[in-house]
C-alpha positions as CSV (number, residue, x, y, z in Angstrom):
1,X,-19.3,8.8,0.8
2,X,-19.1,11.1,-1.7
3,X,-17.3,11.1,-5.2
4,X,-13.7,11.1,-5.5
5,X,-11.9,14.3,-7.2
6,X,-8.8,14.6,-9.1
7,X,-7.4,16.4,-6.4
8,X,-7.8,13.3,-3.7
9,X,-5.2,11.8,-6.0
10,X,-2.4,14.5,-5.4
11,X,0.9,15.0,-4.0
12,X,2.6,11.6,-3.8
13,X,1.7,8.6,-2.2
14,X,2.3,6.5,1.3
15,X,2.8,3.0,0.3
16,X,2.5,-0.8,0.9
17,X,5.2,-2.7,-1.8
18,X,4.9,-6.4,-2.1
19,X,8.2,-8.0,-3.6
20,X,7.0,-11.4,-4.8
21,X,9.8,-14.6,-5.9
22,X,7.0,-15.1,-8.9
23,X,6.2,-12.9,-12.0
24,X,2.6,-13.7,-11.4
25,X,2.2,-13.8,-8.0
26,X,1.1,-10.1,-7.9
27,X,-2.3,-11.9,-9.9
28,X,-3.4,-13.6,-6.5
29,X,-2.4,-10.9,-4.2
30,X,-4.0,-8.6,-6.4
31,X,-7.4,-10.5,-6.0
32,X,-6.7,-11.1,-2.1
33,X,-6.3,-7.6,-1.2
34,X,-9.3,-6.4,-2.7
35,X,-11.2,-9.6,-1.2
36,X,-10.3,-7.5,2.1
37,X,-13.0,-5.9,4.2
38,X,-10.5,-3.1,5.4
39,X,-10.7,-1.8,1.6
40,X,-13.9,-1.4,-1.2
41,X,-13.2,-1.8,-4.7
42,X,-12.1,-1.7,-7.6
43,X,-13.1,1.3,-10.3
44,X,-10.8,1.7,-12.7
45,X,-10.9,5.8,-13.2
46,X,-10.3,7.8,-9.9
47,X,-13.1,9.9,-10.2
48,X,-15.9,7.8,-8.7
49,X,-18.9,7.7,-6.3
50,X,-18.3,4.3,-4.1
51,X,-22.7,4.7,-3.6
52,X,-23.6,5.3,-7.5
53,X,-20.9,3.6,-9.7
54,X,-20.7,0.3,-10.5
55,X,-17.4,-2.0,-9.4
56,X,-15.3,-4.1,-11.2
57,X,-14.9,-7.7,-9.8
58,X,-11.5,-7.9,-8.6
59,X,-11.3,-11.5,-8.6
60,X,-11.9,-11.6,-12.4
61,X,-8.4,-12.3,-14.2
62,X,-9.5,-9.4,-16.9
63,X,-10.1,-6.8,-15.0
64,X,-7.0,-7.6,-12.1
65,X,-5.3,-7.7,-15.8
66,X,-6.0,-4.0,-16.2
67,X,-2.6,-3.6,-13.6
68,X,-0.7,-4.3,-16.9
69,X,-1.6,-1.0,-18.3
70,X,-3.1,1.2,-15.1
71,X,-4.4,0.9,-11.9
72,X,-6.8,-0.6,-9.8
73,X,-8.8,1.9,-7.4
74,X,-11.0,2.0,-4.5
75,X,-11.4,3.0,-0.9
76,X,-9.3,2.3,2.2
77,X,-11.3,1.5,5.4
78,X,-8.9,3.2,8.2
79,X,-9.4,3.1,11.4
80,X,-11.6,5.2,13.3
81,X,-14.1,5.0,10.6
82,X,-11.9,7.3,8.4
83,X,-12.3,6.6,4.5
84,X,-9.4,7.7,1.8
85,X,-8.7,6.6,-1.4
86,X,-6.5,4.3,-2.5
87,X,-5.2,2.0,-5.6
88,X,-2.6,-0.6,-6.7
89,X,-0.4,-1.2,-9.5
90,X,2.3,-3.5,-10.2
91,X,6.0,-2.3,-11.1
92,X,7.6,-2.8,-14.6
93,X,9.0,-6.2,-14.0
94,X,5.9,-7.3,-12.4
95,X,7.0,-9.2,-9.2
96,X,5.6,-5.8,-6.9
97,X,2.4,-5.1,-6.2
98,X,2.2,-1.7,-4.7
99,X,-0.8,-0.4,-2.8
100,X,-1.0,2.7,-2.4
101,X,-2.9,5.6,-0.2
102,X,-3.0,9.2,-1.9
103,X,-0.9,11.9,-0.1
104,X,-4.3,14.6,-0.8
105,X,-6.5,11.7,0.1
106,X,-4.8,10.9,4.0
107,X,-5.1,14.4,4.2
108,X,-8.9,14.6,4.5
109,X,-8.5,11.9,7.4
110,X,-5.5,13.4,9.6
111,X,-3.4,16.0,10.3
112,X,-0.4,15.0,7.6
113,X,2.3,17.6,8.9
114,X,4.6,18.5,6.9
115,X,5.8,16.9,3.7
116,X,7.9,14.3,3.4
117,X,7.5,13.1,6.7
118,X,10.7,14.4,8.1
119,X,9.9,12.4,11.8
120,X,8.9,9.0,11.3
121,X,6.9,8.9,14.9
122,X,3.8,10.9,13.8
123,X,0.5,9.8,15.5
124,X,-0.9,9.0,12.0
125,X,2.1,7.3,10.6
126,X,1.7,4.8,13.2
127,X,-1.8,4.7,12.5
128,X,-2.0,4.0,8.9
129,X,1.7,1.4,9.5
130,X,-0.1,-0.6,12.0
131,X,-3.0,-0.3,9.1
132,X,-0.8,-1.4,6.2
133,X,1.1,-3.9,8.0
134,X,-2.2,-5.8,8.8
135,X,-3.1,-5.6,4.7
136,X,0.3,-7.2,4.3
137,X,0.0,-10.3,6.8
138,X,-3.3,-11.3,5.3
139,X,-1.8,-11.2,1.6
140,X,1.5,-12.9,3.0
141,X,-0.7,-15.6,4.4
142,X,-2.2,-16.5,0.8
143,X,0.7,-14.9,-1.5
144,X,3.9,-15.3,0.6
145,X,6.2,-12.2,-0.2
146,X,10.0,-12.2,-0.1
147,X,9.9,-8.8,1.3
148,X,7.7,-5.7,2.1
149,X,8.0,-2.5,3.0
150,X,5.9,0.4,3.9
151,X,6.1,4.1,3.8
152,X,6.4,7.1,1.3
153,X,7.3,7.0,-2.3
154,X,9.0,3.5,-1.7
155,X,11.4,3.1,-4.6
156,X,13.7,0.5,-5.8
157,X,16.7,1.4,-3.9
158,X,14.9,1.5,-0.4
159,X,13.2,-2.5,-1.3
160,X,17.2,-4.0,-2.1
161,X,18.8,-2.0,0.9
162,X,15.3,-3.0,3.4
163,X,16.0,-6.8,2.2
164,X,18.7,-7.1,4.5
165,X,17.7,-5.0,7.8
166,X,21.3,-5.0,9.1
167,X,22.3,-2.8,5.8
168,X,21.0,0.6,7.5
169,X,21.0,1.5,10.7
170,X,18.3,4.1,9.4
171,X,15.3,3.2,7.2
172,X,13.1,5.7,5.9
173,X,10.4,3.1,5.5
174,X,9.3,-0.2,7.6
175,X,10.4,-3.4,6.2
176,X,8.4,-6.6,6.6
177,X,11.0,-10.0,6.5
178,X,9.4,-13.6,6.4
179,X,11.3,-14.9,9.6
180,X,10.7,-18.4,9.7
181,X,6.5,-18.7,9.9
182,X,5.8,-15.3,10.8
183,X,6.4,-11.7,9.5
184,X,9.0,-9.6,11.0
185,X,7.8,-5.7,11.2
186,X,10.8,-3.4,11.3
187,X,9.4,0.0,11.7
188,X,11.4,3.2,9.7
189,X,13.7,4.6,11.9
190,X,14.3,8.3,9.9
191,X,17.1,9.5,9.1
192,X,19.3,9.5,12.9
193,X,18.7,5.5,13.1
194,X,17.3,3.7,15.4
């Protein structure tokens, strides 16, 4: 692989947030995602080479600390052997952990369409969903989360209205519900509904 630019980094994001019942939660989810072999990390500065530059251990406390003040970056292994960059941070009040996959980035792997996603049902959403959703279950299974969702620029509005699924008959993101032992995968619907 070669070495990240600046410009990987552009144009928004297509996320995974984690809403956690604990302030500090987001420390052992942190460690557990990038433990993952669907992702290689973490450098903290965006411009690296994943072959020359040395990583940060993830599952040291100090360095999963660094969320506090930036983010945590690496590479997302997606399927079909396609590699793009990603990185997680937590949210102000620390109890979400987002992960997150670089708008410029997906676009070296697949044919993004236009911007913001307007239909929900491209081939590549799917994809990278079905992608995401797996990342989540293996977090959920060490770092149970109250809820998740998935999709672009996920912000605080979308996580309290996807919380209760019966809220919007249209979701412009996927929603992930603990439903009794398991994990309930509601994909986004767009804007018509579903």
């Amino acid at each position: 692989m070669a070495r990240w630019q600046e410009r990987d980094w552009l144009d928004g994001h297509y996320e995974l947030l984690m809403d956690f019942p604990d302030g500090y939660d987001w420390v052992e989810a942190t460690q557990t995602l990038w433990a993952l072999p669907q992702v290689t990390g973490v450098w903290k500065d965006r411009e690296f080479d994943p072959d020359a530059d040395p990583r940060l251990d993830a599952s040291d406390i100090l360095v999963t600390a660094e969320l506090l003040t930036g983010h945590l970056n690496g590479v997302a292994h997606l399927p079909g052997g396609k590699n793009a960059p990603c990185g997680c941070a937590i949210s102000d009040s620390h109890n979400w952990l987002i992960f997150f996959l670089p708008i410029a980035g997906l676009g070296r792997c697949y044919d993004l369409g236009r911007y913001p996603f307007g239909d929900v049902g491209r081939p590549w959403t799917q994809e990278v969903d079905e992608w995401l959703v797996e990342l989540a279950r293996a977090v959920y299974s060490k770092v149970p989360f109250r809820v998740a969702a998935i999709g672009p620029e996920i912000f605080t509005l979308d996580m309290i209205e996807a919380s209760d699924p019966g809220m919007l008959k249209s979701r412009n993101c996927g929603v992930m519900l603990p439903f009794g032992e398991e994990l309930l995968w509601l994909p986004a619907t767009g804007a018509e509904g579903a």
